[in-house]
NULO-84097 format. One record per residue (C-alpha): residue in one letter; residue number from 0; x, z, y. Coordinates in nm, 3 decimals. Layout:
% residues N
<node code="A" pos="NUM" px="X" pz="Z" py="Y"/>
...
***
This chain:
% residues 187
<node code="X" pos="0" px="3.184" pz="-0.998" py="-0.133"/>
<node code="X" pos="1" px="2.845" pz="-0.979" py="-0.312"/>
<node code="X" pos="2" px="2.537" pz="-0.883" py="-0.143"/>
<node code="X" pos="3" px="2.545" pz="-0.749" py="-0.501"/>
<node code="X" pos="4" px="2.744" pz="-0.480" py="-0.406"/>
<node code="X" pos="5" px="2.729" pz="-0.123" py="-0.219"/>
<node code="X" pos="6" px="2.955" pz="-0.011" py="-0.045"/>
<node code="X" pos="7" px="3.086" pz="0.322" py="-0.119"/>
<node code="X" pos="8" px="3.387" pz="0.567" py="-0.017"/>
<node code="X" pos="9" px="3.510" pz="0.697" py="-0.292"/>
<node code="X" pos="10" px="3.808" pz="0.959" py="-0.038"/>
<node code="X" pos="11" px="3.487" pz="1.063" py="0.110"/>
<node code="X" pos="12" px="3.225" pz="1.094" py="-0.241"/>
<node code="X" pos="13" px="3.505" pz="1.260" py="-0.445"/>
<node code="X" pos="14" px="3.607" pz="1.502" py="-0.196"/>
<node code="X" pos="15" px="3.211" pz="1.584" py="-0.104"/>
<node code="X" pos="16" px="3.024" pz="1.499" py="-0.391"/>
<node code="X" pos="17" px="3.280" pz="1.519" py="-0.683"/>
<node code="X" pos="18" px="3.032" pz="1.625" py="-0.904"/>
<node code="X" pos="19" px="2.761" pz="1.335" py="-0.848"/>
<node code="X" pos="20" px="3.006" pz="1.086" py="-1.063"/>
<node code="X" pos="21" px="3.076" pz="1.087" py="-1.401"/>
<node code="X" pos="22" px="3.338" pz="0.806" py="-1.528"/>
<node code="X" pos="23" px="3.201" pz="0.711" py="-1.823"/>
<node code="X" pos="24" px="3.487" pz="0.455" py="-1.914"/>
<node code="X" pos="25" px="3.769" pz="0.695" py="-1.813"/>
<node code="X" pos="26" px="3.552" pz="0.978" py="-2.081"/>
<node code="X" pos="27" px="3.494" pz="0.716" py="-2.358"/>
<node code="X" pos="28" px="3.883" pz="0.598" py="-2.370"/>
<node code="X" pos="29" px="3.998" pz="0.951" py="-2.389"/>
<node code="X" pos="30" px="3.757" pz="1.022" py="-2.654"/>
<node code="X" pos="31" px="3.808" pz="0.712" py="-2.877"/>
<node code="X" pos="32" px="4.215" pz="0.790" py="-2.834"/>
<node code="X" pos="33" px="4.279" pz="0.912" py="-3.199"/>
<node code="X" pos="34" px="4.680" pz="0.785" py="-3.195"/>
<node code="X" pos="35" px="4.868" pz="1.139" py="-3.173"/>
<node code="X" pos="36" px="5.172" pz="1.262" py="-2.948"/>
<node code="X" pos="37" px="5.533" pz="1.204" py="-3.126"/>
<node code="X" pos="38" px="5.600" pz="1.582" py="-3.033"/>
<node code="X" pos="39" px="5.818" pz="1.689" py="-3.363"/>
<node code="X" pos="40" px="5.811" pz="2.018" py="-3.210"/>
<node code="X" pos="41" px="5.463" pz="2.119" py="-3.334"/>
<node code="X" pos="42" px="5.257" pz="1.975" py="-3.661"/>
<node code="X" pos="43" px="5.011" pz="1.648" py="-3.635"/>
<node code="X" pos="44" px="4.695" pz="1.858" py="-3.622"/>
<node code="X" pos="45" px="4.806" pz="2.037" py="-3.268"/>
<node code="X" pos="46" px="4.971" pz="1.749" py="-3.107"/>
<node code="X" pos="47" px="4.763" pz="1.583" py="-2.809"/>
<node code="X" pos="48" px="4.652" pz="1.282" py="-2.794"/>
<node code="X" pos="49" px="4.837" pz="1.006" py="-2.599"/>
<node code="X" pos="50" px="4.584" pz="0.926" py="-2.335"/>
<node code="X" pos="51" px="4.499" pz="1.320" py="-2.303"/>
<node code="X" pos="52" px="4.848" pz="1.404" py="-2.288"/>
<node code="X" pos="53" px="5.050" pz="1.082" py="-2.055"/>
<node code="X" pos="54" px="4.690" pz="0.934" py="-1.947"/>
<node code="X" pos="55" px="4.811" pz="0.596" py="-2.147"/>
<node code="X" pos="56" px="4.837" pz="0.483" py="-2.526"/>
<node code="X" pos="57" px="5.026" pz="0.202" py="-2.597"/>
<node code="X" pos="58" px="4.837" pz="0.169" py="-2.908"/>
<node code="X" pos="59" px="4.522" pz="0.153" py="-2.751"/>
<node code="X" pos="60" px="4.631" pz="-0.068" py="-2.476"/>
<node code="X" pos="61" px="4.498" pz="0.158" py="-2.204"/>
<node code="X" pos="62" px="4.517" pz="0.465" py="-1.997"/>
<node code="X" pos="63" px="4.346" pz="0.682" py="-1.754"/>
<node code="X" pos="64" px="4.467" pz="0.494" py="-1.445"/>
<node code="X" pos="65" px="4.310" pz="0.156" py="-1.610"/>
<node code="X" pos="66" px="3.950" pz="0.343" py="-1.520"/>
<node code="X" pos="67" px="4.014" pz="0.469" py="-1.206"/>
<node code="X" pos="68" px="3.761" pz="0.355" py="-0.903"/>
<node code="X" pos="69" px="3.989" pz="0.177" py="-0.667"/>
<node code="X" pos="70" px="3.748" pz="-0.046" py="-0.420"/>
<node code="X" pos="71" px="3.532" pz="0.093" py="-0.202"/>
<node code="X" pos="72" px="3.265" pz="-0.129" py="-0.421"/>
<node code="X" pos="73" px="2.979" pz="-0.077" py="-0.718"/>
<node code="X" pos="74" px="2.786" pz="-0.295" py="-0.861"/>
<node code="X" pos="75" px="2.450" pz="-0.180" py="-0.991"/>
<node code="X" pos="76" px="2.341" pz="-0.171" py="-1.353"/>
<node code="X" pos="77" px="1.979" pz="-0.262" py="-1.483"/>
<node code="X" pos="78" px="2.057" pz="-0.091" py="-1.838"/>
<node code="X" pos="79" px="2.233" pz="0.189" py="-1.987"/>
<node code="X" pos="80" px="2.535" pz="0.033" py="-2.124"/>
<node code="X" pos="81" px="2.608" pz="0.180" py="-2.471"/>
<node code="X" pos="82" px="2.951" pz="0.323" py="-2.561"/>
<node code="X" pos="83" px="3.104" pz="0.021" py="-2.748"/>
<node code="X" pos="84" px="2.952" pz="-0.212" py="-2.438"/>
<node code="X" pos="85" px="3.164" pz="0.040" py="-2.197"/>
<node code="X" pos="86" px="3.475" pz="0.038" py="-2.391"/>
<node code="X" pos="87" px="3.480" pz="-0.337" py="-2.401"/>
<node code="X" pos="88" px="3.451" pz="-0.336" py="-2.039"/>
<node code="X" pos="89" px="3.724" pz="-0.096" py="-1.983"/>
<node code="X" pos="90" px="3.953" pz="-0.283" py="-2.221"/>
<node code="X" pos="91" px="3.885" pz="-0.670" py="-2.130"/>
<node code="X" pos="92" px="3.832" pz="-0.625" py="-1.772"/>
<node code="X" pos="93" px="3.958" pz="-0.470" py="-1.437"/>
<node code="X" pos="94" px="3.615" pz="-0.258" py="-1.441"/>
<node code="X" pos="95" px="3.510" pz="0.057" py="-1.553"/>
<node code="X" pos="96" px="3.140" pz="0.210" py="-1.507"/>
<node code="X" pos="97" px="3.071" pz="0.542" py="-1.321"/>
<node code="X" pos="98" px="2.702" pz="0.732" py="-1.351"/>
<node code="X" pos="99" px="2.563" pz="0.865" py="-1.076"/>
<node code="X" pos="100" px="2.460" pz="1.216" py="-1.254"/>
<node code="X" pos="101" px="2.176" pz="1.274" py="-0.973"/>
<node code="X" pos="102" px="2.016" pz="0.957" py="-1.027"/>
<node code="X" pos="103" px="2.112" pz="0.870" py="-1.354"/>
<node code="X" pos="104" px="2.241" pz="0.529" py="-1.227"/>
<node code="X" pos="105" px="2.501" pz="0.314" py="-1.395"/>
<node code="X" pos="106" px="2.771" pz="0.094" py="-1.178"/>
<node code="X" pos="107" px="3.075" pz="-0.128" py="-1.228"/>
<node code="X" pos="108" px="3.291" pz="-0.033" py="-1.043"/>
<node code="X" pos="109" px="3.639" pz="-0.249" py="-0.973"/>
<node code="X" pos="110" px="3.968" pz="-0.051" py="-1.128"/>
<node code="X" pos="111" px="4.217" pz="-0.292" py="-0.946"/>
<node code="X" pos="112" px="4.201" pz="-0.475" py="-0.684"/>
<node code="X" pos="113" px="4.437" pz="-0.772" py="-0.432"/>
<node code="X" pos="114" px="4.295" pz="-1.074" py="-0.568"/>
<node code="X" pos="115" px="3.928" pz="-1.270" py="-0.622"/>
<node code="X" pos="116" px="3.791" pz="-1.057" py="-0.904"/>
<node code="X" pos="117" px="3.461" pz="-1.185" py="-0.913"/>
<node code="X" pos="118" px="3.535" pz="-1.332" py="-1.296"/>
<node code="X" pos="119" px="3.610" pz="-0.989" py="-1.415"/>
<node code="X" pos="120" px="3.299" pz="-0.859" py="-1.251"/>
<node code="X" pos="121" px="3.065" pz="-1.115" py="-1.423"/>
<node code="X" pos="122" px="3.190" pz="-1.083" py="-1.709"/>
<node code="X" pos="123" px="3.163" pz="-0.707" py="-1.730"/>
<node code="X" pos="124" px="2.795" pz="-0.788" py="-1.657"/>
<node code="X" pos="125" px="2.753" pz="-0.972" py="-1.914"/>
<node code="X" pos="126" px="2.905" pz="-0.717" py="-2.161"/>
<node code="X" pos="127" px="2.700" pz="-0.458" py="-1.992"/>
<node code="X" pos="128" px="2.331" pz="-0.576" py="-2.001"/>
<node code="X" pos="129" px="2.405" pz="-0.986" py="-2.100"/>
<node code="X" pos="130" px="2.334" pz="-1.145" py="-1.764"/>
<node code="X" pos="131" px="2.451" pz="-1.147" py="-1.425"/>
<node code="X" pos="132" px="2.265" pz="-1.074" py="-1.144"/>
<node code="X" pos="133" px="2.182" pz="-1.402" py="-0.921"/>
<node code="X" pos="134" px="2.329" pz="-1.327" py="-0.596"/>
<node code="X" pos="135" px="2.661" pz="-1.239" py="-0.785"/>
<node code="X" pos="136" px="2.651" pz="-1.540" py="-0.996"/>
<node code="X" pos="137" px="2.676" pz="-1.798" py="-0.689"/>
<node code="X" pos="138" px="3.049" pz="-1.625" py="-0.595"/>
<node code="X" pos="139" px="3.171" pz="-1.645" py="-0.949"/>
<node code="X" pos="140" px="3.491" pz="-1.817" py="-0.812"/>
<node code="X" pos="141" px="3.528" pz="-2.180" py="-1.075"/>
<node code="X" pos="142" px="3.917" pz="-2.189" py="-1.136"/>
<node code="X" pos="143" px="3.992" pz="-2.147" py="-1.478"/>
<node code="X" pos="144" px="4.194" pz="-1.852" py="-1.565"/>
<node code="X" pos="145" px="4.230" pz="-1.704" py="-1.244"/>
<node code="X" pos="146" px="4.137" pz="-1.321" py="-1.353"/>
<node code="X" pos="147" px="3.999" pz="-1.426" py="-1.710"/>
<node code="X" pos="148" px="4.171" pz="-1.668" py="-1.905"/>
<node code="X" pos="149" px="4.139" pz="-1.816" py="-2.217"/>
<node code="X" pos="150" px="3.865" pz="-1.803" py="-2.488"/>
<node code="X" pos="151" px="3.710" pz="-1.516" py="-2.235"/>
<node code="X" pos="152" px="3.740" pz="-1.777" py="-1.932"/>
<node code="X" pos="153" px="3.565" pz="-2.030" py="-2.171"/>
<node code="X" pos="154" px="3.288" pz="-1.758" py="-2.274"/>
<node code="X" pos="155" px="3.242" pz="-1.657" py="-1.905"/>
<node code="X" pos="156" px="3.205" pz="-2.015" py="-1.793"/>
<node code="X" pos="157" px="2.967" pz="-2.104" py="-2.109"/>
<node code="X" pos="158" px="2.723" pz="-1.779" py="-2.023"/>
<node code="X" pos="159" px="2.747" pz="-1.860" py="-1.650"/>
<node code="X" pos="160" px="2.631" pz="-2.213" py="-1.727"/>
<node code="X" pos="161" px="2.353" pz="-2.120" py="-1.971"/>
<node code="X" pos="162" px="2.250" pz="-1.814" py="-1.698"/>
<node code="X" pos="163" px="2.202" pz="-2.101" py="-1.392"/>
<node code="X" pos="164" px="1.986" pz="-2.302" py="-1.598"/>
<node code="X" pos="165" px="1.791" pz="-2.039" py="-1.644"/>
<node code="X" pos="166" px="1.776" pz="-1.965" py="-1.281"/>
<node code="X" pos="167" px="1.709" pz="-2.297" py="-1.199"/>
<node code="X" pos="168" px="1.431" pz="-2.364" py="-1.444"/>
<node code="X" pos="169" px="1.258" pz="-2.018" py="-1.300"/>
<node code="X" pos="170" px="1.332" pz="-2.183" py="-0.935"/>
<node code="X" pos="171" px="1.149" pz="-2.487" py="-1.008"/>
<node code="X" pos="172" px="0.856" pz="-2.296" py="-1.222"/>
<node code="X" pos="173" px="0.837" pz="-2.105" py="-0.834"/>
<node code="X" pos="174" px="0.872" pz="-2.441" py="-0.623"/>
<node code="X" pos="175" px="0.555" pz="-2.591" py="-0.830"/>
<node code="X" pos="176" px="0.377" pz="-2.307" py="-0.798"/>
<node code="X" pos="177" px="0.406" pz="-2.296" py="-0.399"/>
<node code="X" pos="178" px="0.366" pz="-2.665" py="-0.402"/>
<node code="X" pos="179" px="-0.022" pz="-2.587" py="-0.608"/>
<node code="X" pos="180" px="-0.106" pz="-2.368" py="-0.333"/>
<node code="X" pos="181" px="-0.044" pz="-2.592" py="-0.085"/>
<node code="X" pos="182" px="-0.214" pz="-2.866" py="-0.169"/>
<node code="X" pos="183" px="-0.514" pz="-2.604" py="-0.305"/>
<node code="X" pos="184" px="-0.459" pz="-2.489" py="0.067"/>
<node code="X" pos="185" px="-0.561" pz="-2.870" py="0.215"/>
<node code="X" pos="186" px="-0.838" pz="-2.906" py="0.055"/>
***
């Protein structure tokens, strides 16, 4: 795992500190659910919505279960995402993002779990704040498709390629730099 990541228990902060957390993915896909119960027993304008009423819309392709924290793990935010950045999130990975309501902190936070994930999590970073941080983007398992496939894989692999360059042209910037003060240092 990441040094990226904190470790958290979510048993023990739910049960203790309930009210520190607020799921902001779990909130936004409730309130963006506009796709009505099929309850002929009352009229359109008092029927529930689907996620509000079963916690899952097949319309919108997700439910409340799809945003609930499941590993003990967060990954820390630099940015505020917006809305539309934490329903895209929700939606294209295994991810959601909780606030920390004392600290007004935002995390990823994984939604699933049983296999290398570390795709899904970069690629929520990059929806949340358009980079990933550096210790996470060295695990970014390589083989294609394995929890993002497809044009997303080939997105994910593009950004993580343009992001290392970057890196490495700020690594080399640092090397000459040291390099300057050590020969400033012999003389």
């Amino acid at each position: 795992m990441s040094t990226y990541a904190i470790n958290i228990d979510w048993m023990e902060e739910f049960k203790n500190n309930y009210d520190k957390w607020r799921n902001v993915g779990r909130e936004l896909i409730e309130e963006n659910c506009n796709h009505k119960t099929q309850d002929k027993d009352s009229d359109e304008n008092n029927r529930e919505t689907n996620i509000r009423y079963s916690g899952w819309c097949d319309e919108c392709g997700v439910g409340e279960d799809s945003c609930q924290p499941m590993m003990n793990h967060i990954y820390p935010l630099e940015t505020e995402p917006t809305d539309e950045k934490v329903l895209k999130i929700v939606n294209e990975t295994n991810l959601t993002v909780m606030q920390n309501t004392e600290t007004d902190e935002y995390f990823l936070v994984l939604c699933g779990g049983g296999m290398d994930l570390s795709q899904d999590i970069a690629l929520a970073y990059i929806y949340a704040q358009n980079w990933i941080p550096e210790d996470l983007i060295r695990e970014v398992c390589t083989q294609p498709n394995l929890s993002v496939s497809g044009e997303k894989w080939v997105f994910l692999a593009n950004k993580i390629i343009e992001q290392l360059g970057i890196y490495s042209r700020n690594f080399n910037h640092k090397m000459k730099e040291w390099e300057v003060k050590i020969k400033e240092n012999e003389r």
